[in-house]
N, C-alpha and C positions, 0 to 999 in steps of 0.2 A: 644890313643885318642879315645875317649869316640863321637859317633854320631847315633843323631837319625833321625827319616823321617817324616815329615808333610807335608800333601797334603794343596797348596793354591792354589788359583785361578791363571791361567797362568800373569794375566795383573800385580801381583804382583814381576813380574821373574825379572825386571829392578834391583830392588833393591838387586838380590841375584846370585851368581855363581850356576848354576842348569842348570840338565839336564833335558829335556822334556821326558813324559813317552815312547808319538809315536807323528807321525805328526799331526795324527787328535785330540790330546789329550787337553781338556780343562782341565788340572790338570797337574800340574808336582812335582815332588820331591824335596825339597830341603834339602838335609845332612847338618844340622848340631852340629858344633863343641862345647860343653856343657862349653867350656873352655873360649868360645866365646861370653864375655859378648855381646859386643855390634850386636851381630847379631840375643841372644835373645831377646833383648831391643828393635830390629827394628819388631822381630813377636808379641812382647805386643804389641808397638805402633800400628801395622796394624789390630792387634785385636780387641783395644777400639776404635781405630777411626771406624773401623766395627761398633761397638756397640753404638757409637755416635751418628753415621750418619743414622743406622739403615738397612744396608750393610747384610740383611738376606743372601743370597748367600754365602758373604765371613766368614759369625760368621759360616754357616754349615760347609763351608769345614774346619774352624780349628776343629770345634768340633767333625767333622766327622771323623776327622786323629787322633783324641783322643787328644787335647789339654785343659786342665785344666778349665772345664768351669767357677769354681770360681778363677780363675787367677786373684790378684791383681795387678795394678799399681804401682807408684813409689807413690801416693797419700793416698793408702791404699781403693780404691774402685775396687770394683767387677765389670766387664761386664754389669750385672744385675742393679748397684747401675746406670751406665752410663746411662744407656738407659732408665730407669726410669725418672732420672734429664734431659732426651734430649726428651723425650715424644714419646720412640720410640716403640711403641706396639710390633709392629711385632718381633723383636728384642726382645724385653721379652718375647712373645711365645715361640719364638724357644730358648732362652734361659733357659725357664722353662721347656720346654719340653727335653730337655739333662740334668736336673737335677740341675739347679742352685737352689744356696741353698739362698732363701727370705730372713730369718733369719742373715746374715751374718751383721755383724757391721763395721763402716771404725774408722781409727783411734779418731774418734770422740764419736765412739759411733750409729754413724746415719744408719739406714738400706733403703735398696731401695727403702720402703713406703713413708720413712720420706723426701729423695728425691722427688717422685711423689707428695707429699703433700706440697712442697716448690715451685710447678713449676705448681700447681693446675690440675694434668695431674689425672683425678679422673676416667677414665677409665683404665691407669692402675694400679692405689690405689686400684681399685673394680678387677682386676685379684691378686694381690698383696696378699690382704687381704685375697683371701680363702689359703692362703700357710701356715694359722694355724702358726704365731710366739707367743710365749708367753708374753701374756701383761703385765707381770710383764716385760720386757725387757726395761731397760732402757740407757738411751744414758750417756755421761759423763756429761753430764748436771743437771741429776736424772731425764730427762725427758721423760715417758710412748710416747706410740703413741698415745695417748689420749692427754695428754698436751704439745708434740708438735702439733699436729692440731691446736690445742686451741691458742697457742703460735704466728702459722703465720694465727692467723684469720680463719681457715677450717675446727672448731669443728662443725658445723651442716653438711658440707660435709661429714664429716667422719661417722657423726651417720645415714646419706641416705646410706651412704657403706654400713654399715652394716646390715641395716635394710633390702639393696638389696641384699644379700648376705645371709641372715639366710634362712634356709631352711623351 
């Protein structure tokens, strides 16, 4: 039996059999079992609901114990795509800042901008944007990030992006 250790925040310990590091410890261990569907499924869940909610604290300590920052859902979206759609800045800082990858598509095609652009969240369209995706990128739709903007009405927002954004 195959097990591994991620540090999460202690207030998460309810949901897991784990032992604490020491008494004064805001982190503890939890082993485990890779066999154990449902107990990876409950550290996705507590991950994107981080990333939903905008749970900066708890998205570091997965990322900090080395958890897959582009980790997908059962949905096919990224951390990165959530917090985008949830207007959660912070939560995309620290997500870009551990190396989440912008560029990344959900099973539709759609990437975290196109997200942001759905939910008019244009400050983080404008950190989004400098993560250099290529504009040839298109969704299953055949649609650019240009004509989705265009698509949900946010073509002249998009061309302030960029205009705020060229160097």
């Amino acid at each position: 039996m195959a097990l591994t250790l991620i540090y999460v925040p202690y207030s998460l310990s309810e949901a897991f059999d784990s032992q604490k590091k020491s008494e004064n410890s805001t982190k503890f261990v939890i082993a485990i079992d890779k066999s154990n569907n449902k107990q990876i499924q409950q550290l996705i869940e507590y991950y994107f609901a981080s990333a939903r909610t905008g749970n900066v604290d708890v998205l570091s300590y997965f990322l900090e114990a080395g958890f897959p920052v582009d980790q997908r859902n059962a949905q096919s979206y990224t951390a990165l795509m959530v917090s985008a759609y949830n207007g959660q800045e912070p939560a995309i800082e620290t997500l870009l800042q551990y190396g989440a990858n912008a560029c990344l598509q959900d099973k539709r095609g759609n990437t975290a901008i196109m997200g942001a652009i759905i939910k008019a969240e244009f400050s983080i369209v404008k950190k989004l944007y400098t993560q250099n995706c290529s504009e040839k990128l298109t969704n299953k739709s055949g649609m650019t990030l240009e004509d989705f903007a265009n698509y949900w009405g946010q073509s002249d927002k998009l061309r302030k992006v960029r205009l705020a954004t060229q160097p």
